[in-house]
FIKOLZA-1660 file (N, C-alpha, C; in steps of 0.1 Angstrom, whole numbers, plus 5000, padded with zeros to 4 digits):
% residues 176
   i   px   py   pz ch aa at
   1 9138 7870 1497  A  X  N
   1 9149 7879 1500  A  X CA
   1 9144 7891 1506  A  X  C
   2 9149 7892 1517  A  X  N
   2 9147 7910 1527  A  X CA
   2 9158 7922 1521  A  X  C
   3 9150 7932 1523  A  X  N
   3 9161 7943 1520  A  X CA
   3 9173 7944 1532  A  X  C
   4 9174 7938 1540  A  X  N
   4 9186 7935 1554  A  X CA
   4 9190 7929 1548  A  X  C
   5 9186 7917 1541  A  X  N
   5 9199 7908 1528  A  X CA
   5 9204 7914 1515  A  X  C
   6 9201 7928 1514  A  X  N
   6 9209 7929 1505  A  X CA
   6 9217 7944 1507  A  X  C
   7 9223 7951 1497  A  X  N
   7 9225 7963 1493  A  X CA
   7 9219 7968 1485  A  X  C
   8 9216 7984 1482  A  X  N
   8 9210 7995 1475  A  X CA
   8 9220 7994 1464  A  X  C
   9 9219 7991 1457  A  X  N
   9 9225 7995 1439  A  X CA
   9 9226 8004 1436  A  X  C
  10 9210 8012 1434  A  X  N
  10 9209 8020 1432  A  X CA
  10 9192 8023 1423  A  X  C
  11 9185 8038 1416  A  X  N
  11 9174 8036 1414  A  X CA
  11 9170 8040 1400  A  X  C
  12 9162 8037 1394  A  X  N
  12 9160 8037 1378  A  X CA
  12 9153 8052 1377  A  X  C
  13 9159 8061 1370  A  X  N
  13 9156 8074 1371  A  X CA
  13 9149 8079 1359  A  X  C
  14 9148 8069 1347  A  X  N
  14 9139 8076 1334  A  X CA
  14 9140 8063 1325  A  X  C
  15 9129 8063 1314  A  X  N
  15 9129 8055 1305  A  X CA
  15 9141 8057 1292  A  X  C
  16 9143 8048 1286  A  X  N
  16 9153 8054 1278  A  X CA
  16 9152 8053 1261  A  X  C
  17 9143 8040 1259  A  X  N
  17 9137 8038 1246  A  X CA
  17 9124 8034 1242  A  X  C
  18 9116 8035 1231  A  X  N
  18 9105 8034 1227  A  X CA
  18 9102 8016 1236  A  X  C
  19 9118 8007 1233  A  X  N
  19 9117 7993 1235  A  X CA
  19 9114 7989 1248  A  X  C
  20 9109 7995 1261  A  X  N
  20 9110 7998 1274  A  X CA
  20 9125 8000 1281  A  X  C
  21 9132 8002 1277  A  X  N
  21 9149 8002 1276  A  X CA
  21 9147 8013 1291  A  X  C
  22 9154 8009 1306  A  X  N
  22 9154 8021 1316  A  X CA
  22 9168 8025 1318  A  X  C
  23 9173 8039 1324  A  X  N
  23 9184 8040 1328  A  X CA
  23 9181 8042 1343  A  X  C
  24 9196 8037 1348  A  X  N
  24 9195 8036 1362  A  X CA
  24 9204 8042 1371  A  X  C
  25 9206 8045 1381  A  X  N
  25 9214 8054 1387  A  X CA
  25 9222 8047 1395  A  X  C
  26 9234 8045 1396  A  X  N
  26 9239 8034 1404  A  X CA
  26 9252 8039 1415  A  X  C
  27 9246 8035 1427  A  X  N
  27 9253 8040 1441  A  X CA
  27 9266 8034 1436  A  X  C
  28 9278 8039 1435  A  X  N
  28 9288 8029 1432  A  X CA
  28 9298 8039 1427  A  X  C
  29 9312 8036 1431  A  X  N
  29 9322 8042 1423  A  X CA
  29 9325 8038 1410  A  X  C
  30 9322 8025 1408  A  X  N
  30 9325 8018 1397  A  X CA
  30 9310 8004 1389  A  X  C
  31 9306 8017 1380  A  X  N
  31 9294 8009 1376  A  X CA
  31 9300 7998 1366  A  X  C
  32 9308 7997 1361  A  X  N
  32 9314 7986 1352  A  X CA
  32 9313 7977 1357  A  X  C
  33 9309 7976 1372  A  X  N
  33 9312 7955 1381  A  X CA
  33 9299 7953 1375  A  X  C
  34 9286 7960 1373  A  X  N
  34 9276 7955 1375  A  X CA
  34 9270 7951 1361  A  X  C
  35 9278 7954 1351  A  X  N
  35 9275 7952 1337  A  X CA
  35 9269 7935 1335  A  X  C
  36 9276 7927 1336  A  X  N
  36 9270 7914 1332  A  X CA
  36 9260 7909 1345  A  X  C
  37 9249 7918 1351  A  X  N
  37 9245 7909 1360  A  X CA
  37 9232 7905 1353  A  X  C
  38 9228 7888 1363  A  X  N
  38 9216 7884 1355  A  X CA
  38 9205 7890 1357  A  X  C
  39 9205 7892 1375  A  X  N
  39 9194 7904 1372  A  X CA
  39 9189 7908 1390  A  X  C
  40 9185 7919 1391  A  X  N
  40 9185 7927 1405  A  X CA
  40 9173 7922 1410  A  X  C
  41 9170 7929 1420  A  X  N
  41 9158 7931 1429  A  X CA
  41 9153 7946 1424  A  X  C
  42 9138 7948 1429  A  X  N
  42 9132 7958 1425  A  X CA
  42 9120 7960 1433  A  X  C
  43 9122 7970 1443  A  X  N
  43 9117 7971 1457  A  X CA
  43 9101 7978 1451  A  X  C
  44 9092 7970 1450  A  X  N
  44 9076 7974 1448  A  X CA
  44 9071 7975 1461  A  X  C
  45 9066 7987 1463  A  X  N
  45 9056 7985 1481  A  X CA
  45 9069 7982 1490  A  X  C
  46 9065 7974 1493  A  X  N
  46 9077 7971 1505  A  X CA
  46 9083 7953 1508  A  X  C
  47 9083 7952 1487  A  X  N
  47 9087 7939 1486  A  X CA
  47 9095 7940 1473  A  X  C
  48 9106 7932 1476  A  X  N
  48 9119 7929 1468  A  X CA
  48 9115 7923 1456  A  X  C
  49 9115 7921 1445  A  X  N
  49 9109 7913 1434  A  X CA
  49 9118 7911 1420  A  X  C
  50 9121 7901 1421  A  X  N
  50 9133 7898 1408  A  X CA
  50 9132 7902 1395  A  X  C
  51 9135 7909 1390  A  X  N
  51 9137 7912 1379  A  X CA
  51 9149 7902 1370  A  X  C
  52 9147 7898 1358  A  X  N
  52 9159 7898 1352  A  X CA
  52 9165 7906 1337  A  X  C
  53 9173 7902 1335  A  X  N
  53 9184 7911 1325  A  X CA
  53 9185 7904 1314  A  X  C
  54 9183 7914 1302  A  X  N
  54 9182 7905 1287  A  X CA
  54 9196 7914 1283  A  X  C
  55 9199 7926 1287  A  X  N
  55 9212 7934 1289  A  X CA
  55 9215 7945 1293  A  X  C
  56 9225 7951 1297  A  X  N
  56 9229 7960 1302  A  X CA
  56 9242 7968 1294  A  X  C
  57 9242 7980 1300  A  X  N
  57 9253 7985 1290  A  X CA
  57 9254 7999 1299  A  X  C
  58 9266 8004 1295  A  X  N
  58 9272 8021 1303  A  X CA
  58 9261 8029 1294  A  X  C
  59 9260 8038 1302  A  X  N
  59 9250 8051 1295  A  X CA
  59 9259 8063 1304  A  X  C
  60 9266 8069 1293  A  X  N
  60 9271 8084 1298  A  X CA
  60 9279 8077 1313  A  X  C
  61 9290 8068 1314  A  X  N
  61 9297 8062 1329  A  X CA
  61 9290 8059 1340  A  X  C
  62 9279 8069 1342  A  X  N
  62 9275 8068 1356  A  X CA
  62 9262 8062 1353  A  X  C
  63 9253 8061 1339  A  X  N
  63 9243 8051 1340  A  X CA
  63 9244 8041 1338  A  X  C
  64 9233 8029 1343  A  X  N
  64 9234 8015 1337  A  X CA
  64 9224 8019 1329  A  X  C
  65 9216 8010 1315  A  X  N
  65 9208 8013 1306  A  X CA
  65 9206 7998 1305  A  X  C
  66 9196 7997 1309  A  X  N
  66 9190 7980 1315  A  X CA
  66 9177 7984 1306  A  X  C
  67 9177 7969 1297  A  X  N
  67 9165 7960 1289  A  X CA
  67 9165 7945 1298  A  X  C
  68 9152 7949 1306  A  X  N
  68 9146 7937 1313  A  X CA
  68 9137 7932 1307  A  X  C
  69 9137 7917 1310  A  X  N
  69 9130 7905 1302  A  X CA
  69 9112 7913 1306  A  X  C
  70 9110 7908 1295  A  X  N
  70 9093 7906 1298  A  X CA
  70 9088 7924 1303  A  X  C
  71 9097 7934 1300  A  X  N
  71 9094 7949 1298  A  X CA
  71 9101 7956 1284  A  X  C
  72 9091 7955 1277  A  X  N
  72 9094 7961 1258  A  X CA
  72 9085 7971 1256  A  X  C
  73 9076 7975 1262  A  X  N
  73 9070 7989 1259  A  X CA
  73 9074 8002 1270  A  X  C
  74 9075 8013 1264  A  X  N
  74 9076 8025 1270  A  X CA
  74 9064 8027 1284  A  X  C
  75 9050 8023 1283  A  X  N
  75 9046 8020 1294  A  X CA
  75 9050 8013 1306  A  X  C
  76 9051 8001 1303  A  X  N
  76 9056 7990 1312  A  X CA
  76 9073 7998 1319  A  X  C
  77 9079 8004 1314  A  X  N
  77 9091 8009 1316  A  X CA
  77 9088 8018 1322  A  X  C
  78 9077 8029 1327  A  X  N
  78 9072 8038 1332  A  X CA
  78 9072 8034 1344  A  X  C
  79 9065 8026 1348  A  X  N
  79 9062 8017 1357  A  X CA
  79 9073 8018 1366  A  X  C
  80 9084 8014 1360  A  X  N
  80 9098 8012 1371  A  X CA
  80 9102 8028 1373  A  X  C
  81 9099 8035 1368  A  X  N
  81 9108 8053 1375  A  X CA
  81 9107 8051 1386  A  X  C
  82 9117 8055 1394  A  X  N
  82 9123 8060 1407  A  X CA
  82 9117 8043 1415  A  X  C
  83 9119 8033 1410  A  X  N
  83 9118 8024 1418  A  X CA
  83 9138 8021 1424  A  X  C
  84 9139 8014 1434  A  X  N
  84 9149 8008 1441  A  X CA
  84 9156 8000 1433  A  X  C
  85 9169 7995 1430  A  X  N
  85 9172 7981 1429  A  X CA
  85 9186 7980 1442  A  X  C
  86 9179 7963 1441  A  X  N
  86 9190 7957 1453  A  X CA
  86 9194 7946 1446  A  X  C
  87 9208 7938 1453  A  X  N
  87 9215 7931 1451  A  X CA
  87 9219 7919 1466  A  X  C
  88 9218 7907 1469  A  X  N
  88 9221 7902 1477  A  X CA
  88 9236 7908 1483  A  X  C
  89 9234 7906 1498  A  X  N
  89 9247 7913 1499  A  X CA
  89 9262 7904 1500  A  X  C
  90 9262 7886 1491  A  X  N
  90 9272 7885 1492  A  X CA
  90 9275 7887 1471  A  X  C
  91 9268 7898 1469  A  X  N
  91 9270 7904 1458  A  X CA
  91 9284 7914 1456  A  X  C
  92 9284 7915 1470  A  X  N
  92 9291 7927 1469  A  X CA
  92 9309 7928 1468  A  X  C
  93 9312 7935 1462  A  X  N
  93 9332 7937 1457  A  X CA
  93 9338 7931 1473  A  X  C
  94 9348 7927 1469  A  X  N
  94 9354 7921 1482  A  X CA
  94 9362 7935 1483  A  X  C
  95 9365 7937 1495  A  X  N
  95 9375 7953 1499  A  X CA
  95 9388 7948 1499  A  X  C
  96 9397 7959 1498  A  X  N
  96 9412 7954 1509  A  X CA
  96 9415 7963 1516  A  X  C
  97 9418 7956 1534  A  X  N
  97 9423 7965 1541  A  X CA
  97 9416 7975 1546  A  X  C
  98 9417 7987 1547  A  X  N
  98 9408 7995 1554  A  X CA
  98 9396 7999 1548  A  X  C
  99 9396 7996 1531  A  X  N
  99 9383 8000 1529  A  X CA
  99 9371 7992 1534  A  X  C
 100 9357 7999 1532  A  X  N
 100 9349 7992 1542  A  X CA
 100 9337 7994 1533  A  X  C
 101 9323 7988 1534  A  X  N
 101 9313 7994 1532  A  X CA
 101 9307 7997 1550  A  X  C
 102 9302 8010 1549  A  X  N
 102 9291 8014 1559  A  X CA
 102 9284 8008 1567  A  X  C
 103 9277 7995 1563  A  X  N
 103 9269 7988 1569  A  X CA
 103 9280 7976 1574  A  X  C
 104 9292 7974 1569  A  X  N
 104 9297 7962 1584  A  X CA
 104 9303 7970 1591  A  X  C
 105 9301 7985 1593  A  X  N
 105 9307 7987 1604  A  X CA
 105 9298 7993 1617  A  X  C
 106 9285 7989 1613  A  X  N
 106 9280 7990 1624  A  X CA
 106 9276 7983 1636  A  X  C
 107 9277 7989 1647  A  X  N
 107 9279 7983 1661  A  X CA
 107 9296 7980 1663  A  X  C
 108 9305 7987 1655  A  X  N
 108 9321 7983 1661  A  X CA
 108 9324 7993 1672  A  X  C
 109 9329 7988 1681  A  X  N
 109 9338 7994 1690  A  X CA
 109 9347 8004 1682  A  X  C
 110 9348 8018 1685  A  X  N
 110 9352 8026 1683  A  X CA
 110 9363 8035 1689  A  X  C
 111 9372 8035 1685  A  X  N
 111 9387 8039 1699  A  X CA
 111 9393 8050 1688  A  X  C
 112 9403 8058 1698  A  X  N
 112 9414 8065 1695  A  X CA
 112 9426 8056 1693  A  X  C
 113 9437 8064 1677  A  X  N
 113 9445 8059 1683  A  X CA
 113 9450 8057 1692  A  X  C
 114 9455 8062 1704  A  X  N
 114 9458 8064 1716  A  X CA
 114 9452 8053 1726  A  X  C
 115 9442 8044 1721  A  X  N
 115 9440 8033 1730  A  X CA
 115 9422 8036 1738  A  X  C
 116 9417 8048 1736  A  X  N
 116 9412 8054 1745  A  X CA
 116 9401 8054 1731  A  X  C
 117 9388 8047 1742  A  X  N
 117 9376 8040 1736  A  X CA
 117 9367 8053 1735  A  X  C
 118 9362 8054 1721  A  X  N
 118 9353 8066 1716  A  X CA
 118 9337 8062 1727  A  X  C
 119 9335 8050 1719  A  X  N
 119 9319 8045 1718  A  X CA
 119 9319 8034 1709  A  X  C
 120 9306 8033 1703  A  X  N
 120 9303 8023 1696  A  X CA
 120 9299 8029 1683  A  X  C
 121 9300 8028 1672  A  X  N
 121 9296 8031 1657  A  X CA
 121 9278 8026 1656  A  X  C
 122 9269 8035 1658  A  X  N
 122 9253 8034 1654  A  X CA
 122 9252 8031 1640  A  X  C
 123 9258 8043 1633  A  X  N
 123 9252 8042 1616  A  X CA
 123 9264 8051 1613  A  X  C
 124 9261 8052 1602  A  X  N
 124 9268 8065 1587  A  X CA
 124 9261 8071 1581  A  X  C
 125 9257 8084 1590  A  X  N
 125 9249 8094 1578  A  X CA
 125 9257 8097 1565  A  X  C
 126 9253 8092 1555  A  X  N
 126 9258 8094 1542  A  X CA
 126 9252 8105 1538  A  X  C
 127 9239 8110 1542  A  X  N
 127 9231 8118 1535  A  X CA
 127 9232 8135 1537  A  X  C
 128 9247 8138 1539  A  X  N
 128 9249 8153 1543  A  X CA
 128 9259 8155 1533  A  X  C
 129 9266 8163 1531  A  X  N
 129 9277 8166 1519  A  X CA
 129 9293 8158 1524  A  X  C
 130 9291 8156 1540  A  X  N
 130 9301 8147 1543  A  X CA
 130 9300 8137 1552  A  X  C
 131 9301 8126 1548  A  X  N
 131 9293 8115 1553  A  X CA
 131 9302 8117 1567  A  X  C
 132 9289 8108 1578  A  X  N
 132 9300 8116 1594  A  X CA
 132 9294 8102 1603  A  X  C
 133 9304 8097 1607  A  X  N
 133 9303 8084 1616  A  X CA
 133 9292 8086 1631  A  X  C
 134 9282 8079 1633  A  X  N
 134 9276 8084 1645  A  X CA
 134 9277 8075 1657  A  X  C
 135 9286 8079 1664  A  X  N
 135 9293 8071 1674  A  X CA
 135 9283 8075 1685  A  X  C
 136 9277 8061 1693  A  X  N
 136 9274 8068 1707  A  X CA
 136 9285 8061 1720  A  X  C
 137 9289 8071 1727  A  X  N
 137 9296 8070 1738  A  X CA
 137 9291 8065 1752  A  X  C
 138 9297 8065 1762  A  X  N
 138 9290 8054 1774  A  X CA
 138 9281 8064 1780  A  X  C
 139 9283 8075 1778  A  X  N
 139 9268 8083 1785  A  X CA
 139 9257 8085 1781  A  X  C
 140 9261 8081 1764  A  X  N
 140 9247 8079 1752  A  X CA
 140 9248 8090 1745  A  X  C
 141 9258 8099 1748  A  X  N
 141 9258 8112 1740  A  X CA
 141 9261 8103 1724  A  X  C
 142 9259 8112 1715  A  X  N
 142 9263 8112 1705  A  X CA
 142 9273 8123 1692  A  X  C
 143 9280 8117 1687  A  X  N
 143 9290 8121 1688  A  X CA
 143 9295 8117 1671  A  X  C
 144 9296 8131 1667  A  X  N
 144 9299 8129 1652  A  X CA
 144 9311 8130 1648  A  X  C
 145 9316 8125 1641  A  X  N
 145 9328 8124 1630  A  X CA
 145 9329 8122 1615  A  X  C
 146 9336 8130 1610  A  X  N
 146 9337 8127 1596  A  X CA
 146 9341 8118 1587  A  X  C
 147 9336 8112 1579  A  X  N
 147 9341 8101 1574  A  X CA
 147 9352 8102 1566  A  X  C
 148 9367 8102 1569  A  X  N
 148 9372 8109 1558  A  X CA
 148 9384 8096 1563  A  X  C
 149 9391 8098 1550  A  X  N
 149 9406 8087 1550  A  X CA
 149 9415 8084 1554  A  X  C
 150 9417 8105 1562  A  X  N
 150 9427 8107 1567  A  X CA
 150 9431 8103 1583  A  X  C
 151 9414 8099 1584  A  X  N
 151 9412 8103 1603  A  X CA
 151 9407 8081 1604  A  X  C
 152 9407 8073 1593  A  X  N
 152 9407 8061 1595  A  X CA
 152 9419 8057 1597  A  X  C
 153 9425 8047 1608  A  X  N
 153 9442 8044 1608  A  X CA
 153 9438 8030 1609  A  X  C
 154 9426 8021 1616  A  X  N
 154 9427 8009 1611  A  X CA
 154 9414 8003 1612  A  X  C
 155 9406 7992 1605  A  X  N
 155 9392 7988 1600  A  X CA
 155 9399 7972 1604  A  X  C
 156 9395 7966 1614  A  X  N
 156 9396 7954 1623  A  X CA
 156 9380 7947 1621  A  X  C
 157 9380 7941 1613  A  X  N
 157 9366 7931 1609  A  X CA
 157 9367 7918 1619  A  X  C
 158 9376 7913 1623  A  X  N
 158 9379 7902 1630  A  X CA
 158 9375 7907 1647  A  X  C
 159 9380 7918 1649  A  X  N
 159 9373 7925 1662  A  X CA
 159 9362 7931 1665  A  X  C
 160 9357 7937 1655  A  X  N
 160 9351 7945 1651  A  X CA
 160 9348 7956 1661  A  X  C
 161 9369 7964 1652  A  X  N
 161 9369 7974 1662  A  X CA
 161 9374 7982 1650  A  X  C
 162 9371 7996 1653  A  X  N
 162 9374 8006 1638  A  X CA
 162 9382 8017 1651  A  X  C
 163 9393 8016 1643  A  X  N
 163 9405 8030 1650  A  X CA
 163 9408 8038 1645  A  X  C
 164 9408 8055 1651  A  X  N
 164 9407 8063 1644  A  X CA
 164 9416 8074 1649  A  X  C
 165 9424 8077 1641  A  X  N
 165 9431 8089 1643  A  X CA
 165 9428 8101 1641  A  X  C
 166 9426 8110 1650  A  X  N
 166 9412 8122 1652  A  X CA
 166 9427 8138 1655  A  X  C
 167 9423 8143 1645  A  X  N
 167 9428 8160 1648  A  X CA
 167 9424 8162 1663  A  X  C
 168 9435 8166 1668  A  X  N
 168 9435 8171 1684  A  X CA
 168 9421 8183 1686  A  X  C
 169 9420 8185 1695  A  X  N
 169 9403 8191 1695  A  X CA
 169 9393 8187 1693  A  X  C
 170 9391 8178 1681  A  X  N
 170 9380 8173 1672  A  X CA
 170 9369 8169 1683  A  X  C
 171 9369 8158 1696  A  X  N
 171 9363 8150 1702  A  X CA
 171 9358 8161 1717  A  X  C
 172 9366 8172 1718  A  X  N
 172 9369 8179 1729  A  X CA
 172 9353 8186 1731  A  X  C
 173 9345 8193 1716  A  X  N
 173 9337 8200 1722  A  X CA
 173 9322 8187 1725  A  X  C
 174 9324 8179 1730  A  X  N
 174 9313 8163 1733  A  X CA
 174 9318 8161 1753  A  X  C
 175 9326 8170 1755  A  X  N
 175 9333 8172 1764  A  X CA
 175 9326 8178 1778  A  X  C
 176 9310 8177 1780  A  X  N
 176 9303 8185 1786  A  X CA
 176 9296 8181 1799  A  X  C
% end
């Protein structure tokens, strides 16, 4: 398994009992899907490596508090801090409608409502305080947008074309 086959879960951020017991931090609106899983990936070096699951449970909503097979001491549990976990990506929640994850929408044709073609969708910096679509255009400029709910009007998987209804001005200062 490659990390291109799967998604980021999320990463194990402290030990939690004497029994090697870890809590984990989990990319997700909703850590409850992940409760009965048998068991993740765990990115060592620059290799995915299976872990499995003796159980899991909510720690404070937003943590998982995972007891993995064959890790019972507080050492061994050390070991995993700030490691990765992944999940195959047809692991992942089925959407409806316009919600999306980030990664299928990259490389879609990108347009205005209006019919009038932005560019193409590169990536999704997630990593600013407001995640912002990175469209490149036919001159190669690049060209930001915010990712927000108001300015998505329609998520086309079958075309793989994302339409977007943009506040007047917004696109104008890319205009040069």
């Amino acid at each position: 398994m490659t990390k291109e086959e799967c998604f980021y879960l999320g990463t194990i951020v402290s030990k939690f009992s004497f029994k090697g017991e870890v809590l984990a931090k989990l990319d997700t609106d909703n850590p409850e899907d992940y409760l009965n899983l048998e068991s993740v990936f765990v990115l060592q070096g620059n290799k995915l490596v299976p872990f499995f699951i003796e159980n899991a449970q909510l720690q404070k909503s937003s943590l998982l508090r995972i007891q993995f097979e064959d890790i019972h001491t507080e050492t061994d549990a050390g070991l995993l801090i700030k490691k990765e976990l992944y999940l195959p990506l047809e692991q992942l929640p089925e959407l409806k409608e316009n919600q999306f994850y980030y990664h299928e929408l990259i490389d879609f044709k990108v347009k205005e409502q209006s019919g009038k073609i932005i560019g193409r969708l590169r990536s999704v910096n997630d990593q600013t305080a407001q995640a912002l679509f990175e469209i490149i255009d036919e001159k190669y400029r690049l060209i930001l947008v915010p990712v927000h709910d108001d300015f998505i009007n329609k998520v086309d998987r079958k075309n793989s074309l994302l339409t977007l209804d943009l506040p007047d001005g917004l696109l104008d200062i890319y205009k040069q």
